[in-house]
N, C-alpha and C positions, 0 to 999 in steps of 0.2 A: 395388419397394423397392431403394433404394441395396444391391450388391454388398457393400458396405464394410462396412456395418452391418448387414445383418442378424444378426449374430451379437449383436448389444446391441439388438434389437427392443424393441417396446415388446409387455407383456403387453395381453393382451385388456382385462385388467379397467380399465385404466385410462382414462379419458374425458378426452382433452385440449382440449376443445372451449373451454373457460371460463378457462380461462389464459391469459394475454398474458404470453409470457416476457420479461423484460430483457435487452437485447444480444443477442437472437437473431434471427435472421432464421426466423421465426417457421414459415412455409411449407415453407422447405426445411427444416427441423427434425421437423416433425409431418408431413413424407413418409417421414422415415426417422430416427423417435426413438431418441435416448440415453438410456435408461432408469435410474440405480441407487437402491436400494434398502436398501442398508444398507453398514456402512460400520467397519470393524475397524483399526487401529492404521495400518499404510500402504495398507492395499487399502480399495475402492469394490466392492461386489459388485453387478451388474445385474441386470434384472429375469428373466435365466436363468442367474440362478447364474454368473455370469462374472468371475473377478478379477481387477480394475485395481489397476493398480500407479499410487499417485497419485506423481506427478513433481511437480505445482503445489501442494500444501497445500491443496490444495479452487480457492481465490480466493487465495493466499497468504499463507493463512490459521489453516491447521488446524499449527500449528507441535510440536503435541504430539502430535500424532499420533490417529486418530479414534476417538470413544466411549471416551474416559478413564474407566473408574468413578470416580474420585475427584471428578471435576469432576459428575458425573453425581448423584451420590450426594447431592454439598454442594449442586446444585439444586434437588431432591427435596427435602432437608431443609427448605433454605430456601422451599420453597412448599408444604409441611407447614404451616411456621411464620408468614409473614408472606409473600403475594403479591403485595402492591403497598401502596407508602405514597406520598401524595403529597409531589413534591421541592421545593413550593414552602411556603413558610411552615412545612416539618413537615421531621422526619429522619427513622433508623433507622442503629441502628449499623454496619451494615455499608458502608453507604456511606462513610463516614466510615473504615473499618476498610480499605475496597478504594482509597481516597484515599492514606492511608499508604501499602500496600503500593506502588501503582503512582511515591509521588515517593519511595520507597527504592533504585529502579533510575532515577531518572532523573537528568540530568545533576545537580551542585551547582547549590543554589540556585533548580531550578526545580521546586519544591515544593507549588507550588498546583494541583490536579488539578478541569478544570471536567469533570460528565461528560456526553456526548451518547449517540448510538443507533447512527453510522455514519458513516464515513471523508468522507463528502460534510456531517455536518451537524458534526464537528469543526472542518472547514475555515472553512465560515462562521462557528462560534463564533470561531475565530481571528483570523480577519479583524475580527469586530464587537469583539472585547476588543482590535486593532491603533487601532481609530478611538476607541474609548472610554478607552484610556491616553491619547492624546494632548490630545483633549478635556479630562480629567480635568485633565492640568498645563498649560491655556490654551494649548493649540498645535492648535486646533480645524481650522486653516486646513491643517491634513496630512491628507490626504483620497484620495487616491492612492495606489492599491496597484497592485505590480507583479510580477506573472507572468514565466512562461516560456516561450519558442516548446514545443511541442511535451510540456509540461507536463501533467500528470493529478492533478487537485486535488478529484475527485468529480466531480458530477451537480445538484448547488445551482446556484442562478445565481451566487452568488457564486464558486464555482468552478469552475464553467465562463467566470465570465469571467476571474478571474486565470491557469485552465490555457489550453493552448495545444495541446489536440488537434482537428485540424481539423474534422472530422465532427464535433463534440460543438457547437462552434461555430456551425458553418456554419448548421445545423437551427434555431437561436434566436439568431440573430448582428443582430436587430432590437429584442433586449429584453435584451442584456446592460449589468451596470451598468456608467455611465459613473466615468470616472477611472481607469481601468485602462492601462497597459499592459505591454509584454514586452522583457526581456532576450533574449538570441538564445540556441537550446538550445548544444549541445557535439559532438554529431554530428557529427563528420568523418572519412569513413573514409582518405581520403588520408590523412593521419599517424595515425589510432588503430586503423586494422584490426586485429584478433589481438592486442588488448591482452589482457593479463592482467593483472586487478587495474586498480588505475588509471594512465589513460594519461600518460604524460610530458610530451604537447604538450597545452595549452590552455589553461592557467591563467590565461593577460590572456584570455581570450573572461569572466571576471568584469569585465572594466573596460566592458564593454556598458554596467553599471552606471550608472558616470559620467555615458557618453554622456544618458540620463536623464535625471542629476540637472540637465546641463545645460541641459538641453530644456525641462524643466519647471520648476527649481529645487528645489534636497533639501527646502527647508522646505514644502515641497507633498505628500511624500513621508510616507506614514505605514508601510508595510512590505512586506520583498519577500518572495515566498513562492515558497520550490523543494522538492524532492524533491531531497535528500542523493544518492540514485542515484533515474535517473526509470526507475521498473517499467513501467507500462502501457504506454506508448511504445514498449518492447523495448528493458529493461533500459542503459541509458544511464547510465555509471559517470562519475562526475565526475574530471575530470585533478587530477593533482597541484599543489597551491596554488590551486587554484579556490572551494574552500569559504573556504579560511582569506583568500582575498584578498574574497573577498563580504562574509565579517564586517566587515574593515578595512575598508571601503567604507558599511559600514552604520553601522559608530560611528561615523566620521567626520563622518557629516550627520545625527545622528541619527534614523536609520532600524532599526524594530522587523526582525528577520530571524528569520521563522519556516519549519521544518522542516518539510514533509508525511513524517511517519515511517510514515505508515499501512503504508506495505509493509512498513518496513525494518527496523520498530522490534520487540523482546523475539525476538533472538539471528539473524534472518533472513543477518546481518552476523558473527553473532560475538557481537557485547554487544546489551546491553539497547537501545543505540542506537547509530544511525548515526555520531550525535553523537559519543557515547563513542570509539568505533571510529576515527573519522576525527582528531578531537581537538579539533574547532568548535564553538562552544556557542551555539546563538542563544538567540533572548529569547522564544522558543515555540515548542515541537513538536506535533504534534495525532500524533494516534496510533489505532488501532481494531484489525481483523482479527484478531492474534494475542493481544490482551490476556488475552482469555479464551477462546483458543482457535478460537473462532466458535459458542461453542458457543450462547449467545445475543447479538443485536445489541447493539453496546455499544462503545463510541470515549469518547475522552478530547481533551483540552487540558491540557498543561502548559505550566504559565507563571512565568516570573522571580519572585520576590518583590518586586521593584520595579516591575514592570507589575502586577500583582495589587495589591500594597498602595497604589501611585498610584490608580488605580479604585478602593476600597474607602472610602479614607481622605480621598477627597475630598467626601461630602455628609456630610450631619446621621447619626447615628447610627439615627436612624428613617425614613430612607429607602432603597429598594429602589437602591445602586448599580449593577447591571447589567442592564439591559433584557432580559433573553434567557434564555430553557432551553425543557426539552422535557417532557412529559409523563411520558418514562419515561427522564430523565436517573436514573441510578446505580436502576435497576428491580432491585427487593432479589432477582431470581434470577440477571442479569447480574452484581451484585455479588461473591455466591455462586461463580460461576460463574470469574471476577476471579484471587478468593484462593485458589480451587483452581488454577488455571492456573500463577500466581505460584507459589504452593506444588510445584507439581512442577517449574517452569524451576530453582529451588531446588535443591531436593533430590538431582532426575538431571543436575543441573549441564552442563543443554543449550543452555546461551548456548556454554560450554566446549567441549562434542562438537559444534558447530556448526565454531566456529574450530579444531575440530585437524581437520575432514572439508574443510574447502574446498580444500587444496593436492589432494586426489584430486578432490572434484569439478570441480577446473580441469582435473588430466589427464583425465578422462573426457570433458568438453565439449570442449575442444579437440583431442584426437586426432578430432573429429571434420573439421576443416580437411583440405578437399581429396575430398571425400566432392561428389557430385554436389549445383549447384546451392547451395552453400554460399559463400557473398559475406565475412561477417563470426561472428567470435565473439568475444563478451565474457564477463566476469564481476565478482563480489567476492560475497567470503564462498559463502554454499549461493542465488545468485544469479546466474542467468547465461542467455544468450540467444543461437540460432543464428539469423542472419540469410540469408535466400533470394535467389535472384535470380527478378526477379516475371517469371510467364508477359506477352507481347506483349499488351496490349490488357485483361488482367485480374491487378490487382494482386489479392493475399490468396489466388486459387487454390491456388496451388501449398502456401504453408502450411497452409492447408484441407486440403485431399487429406493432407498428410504428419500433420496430427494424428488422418485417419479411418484412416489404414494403421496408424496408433501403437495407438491404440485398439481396432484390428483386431488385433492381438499381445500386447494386456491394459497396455498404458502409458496414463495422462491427462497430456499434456501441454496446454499450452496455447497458442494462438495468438495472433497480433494483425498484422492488415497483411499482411506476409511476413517475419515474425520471429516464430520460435518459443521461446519463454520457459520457465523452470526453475526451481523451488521447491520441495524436497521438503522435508518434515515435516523435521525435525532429528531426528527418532528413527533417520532411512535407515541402513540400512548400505553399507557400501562395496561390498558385492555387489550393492545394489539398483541403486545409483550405476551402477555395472559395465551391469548389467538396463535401465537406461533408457537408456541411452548407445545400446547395441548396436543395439535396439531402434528408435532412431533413425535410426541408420544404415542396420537395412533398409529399413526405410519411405520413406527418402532414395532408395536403390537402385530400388527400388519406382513412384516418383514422376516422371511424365513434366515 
């Protein structure tokens, strides 16, 4: 067994034979398992009593920090009371109740709340309500959606083909749908190395846009979909006037401009959204991970009044306007689960303790600059990402190794490529902050 891990072994009892994990390289994992077990406000405990300090919010995700009894409680209740109701042709209040709350934080005006199960099947709701607005006001002939190089928009095919992660790609690059294509990412470490916050150069890399509309013509054009900051990627902040020149770009030809907020969104940033935060408003956000904590599967769509009400208002009263949902759209213990969530970003006023912790979490992450092996750092808000310089011949090693040494000193951080990525719960304190940082650093020390 890996040196590294043995101290997070896997107990006997557990028989890992019948699991196919997601995004794991499945062999070398079940040579030398990560085991936990339970799981307390910021810490992960393994399967011998070992406590991780979580850095990433699970998936960046757990933004309230882990096993909330309140959230836990109002589950319980709700699956006392009412299990499942079906979401087609039938309600229950709560869904209804978890709609409200979630267009109460959302930008003005986008008020209509469709609900899904997960961050990949909001994208495609997004995209399918992008073609059915246009449809709806006879402009059917808008059919083209467009992506971003190096974009992360789920696991659907529809977001795999609008994203622009290449492995996700490459593996089904024979059955993605047609009409797609990509603006160019913002990646450039010549002018944005060691930004903080967002970078100053890059704001015409939006006029890509154009390039586009010219290629194809805008009225072909049905909507472009990016991530406000692209997480998965390793954390990729948008430059200043970059979003706000995408919008102008987007009304100008009228083209629908939707947000993948799945990471960013309920205080990741600071506010409820990215949106909010930045000052740009498109005409749909999709959203999932932190809505309800993770405590069960559950994503959303929000959408303008005027893209909702065009799709609704366009057939006979007795007809099914939208083709599309899911079996366990607004699932009455995800709901549950929702307005507990809401109810405490509330209360402990953690969109607020998000935005007064990011000016420490930038000095933490950055005094890491100059530390071995250390190429780039970025950040915004309780977001931020140290980029590696990749071993000869093997990209992703090296940040491997430096997440099993983290983990080997009781940190979870998280990986991807050769860029190590940062998300802690918004509950962190500035000691933890402190605690993971350091933590980092040996492990970098550490790391051939």
């Amino acid at each position: 067994m890996n040196t590294i891990t043995e101290n997070v072994s896997l107990s006997k009892e557990v028989d890992m034979e019948n699991f196919w994990m997601p995004f794991t390289a499945n062999k070398q994992f079940k040579a030398a398992p990560r085991i936990l077990k339970s799981a307390k406000g910021m810490y992960f405990t393994t399967v011998d009593d070992k406590k991780i300090l979580d850095a990433s919010s699970g998936l960046w995700c757990v933004n309230a920090g882990h096993c909330r009894e309140e959230i836990i409680e109002a589950v319980h209740k709700q699956m006392m009371e009412l299990d499942y109701a079906p979401p087609f042709q039938m309600g229950h209040p709560i869904a209804f109740e978890a709609a409200k709350a979630i267009a109460a934080v959302m930008p003005a005006g986008l008020d209509r709340i469709f609900f899904a199960n997960s961050g990949s099947e909001a994208v495609d709701t997004a995209l399918k309500i992008a073609l059915a607005y246009h449809r709806a006001r006879g402009d059917g002939q808008r059919t083209r959606l467009i992506g971003r190089e190096r974009g992360y928009s789920g696991v659907g095919f529809g977001g795999i083909s609008v994203g622009g992660i290449l492995a996700n790609r490459k593996a089904y690059s024979g059955a993605l749908i047609p009409g797609v294509d990509h603006i160019s990412h913002t990646h450039n470490l010549a002018e944005m190395a060691y930004s903080k916050g967002q970078p100053a150069w890059g704001a015409h890399l939006a006029d890509d846009l154009e390039r586009l509309c010219a290629l194809h013509d805008p009225s072909t054009i049905a909507a472009v979909i990016v991530e406000p900051v692209a997480g998965s990627t390793g954390v990729l902040v948008p430059p200043q006037g970059y979003l706000e020149r995408l919008r102008e770009i987007c009304t100008k030809h009228g083209i629908l401009l939707i947000f993948d907020e799945v990471i960013t969104g309920f205080g990741r940033l600071g506010k409820a959204t990215a949106s909010e935060l930045l000052g740009v408003t498109p005409d749909i956000i999709t959203m999932a991970k932190a809505m309800n904590n993770a405590a069960i599967p559950m994503s959303g769509v929000a959408v303008s009044r005027q893209v909702h009400d065009s799709i609704v208002n366009a057939g006979p009263g007795t007809a099914i306007e939208f083709f599309h949902g899911y079996t366990y759209s607004a699932h009455p213990a995800a709901a549950a689960a929702c307005l507990a969530t809401q109810d405490i970003y509330r209360r402990e006023k953690l969109f607020d303790r998000s935005l007064a912790l990011a000016p420490k979490f930038e000095k933490e992450i950055h005094a890491l600059r100059g530390e071995p092996h250390v190429k780039d750092i970025r950040n915004l808000g309780l977001m931020g990402a140290v980029e590696l310089e990749s071993r000869d011949g093997a990209p992703g090693a090296r940040a491997y190794d430096v997440f099993l040494k983290c983990m080997e000193k009781g940190v979870l951080a998280r990986f991807t490529g050769d860029i190590m990525a940062f998300s802690p719960p918004l509950i962190v304190s500035e000691g933890q902050l402190e605690e993971i940082f350091s933590t980092v650093k040996k492990a970098l020390h550490e790391t051939a």
